[in-house]
C-alpha positions in Angstrom: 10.5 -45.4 -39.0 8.3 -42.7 -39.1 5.3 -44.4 -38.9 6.9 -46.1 -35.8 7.3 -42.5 -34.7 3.7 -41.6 -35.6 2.1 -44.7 -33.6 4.5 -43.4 -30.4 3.0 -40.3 -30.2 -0.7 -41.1 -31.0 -0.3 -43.5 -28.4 0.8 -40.7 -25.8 -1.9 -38.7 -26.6 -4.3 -41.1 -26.1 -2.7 -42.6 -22.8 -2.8 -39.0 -21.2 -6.4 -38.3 -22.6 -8.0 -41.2 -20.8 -5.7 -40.2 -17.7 -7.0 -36.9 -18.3 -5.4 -33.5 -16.2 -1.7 -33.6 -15.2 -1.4 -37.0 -16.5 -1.5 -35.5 -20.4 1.2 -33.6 -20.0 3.3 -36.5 -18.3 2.6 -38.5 -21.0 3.3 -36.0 -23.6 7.0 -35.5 -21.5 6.7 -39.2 -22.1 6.6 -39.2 -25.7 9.3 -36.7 -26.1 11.8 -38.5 -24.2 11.2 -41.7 -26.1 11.4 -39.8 -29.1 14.6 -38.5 -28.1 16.2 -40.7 -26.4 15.1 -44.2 -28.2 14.6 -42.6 -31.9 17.7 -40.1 -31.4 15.3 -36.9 -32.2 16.9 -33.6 -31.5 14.1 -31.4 -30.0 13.4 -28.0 -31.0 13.2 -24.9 -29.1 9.4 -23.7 -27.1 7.1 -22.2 -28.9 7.4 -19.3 -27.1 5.0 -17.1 -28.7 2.1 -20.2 -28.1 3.2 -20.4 -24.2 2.4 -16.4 -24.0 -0.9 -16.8 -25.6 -1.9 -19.4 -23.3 -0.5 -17.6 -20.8 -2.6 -14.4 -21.5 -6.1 -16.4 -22.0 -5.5 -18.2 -18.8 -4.5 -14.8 -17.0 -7.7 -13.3 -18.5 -9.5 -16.3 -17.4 -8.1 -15.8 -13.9 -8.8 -11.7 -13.5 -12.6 -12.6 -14.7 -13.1 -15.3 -12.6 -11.7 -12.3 -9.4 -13.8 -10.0 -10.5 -16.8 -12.3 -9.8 -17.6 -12.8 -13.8 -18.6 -15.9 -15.5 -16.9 -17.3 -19.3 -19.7 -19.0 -21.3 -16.7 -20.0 -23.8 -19.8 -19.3 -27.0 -21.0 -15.8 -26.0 -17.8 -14.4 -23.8 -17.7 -13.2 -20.5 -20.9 -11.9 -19.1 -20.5 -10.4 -15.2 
């Protein structure tokens, strides 16, 4: 059974990497509702803590790119 679990969400991932963009996420939603609803999985709550980094590195991203600098992602942000 948990292989069969395994092989579900492998196969999300790589269905929303070749779609690339929006379509990962849809197929990651994908993979969760199939695991919950076909496998009976009870989900857990959000990282939280994971969503705020992202939120901070994409908010840094944002006031960088504003502010007329460029992110070489090796070297950092050079203006």
């Amino acid at each position: 059974m948990i292989a069969l679990q395994f092989l579900v969400v492998i196969a999300a991932i790589l269905l929303g990497a070749r779609l690339s963009g929006v379509g990962l996420g849809v197929m990651g939603g994908l993979g969760l509702a199939i695991l919950v609803f076909i496998f009976g999985l009870r989900p857990t709550t959000a990282p939280i803590d994971v969503m705020l980094m992202i939120l901070a590195v994409i908010t840094t991203a944002g006031c960088l790119q504003a502010a007329g600098c460029r992110w070489d992602g090796v070297f950092g942000a050079y203006c």
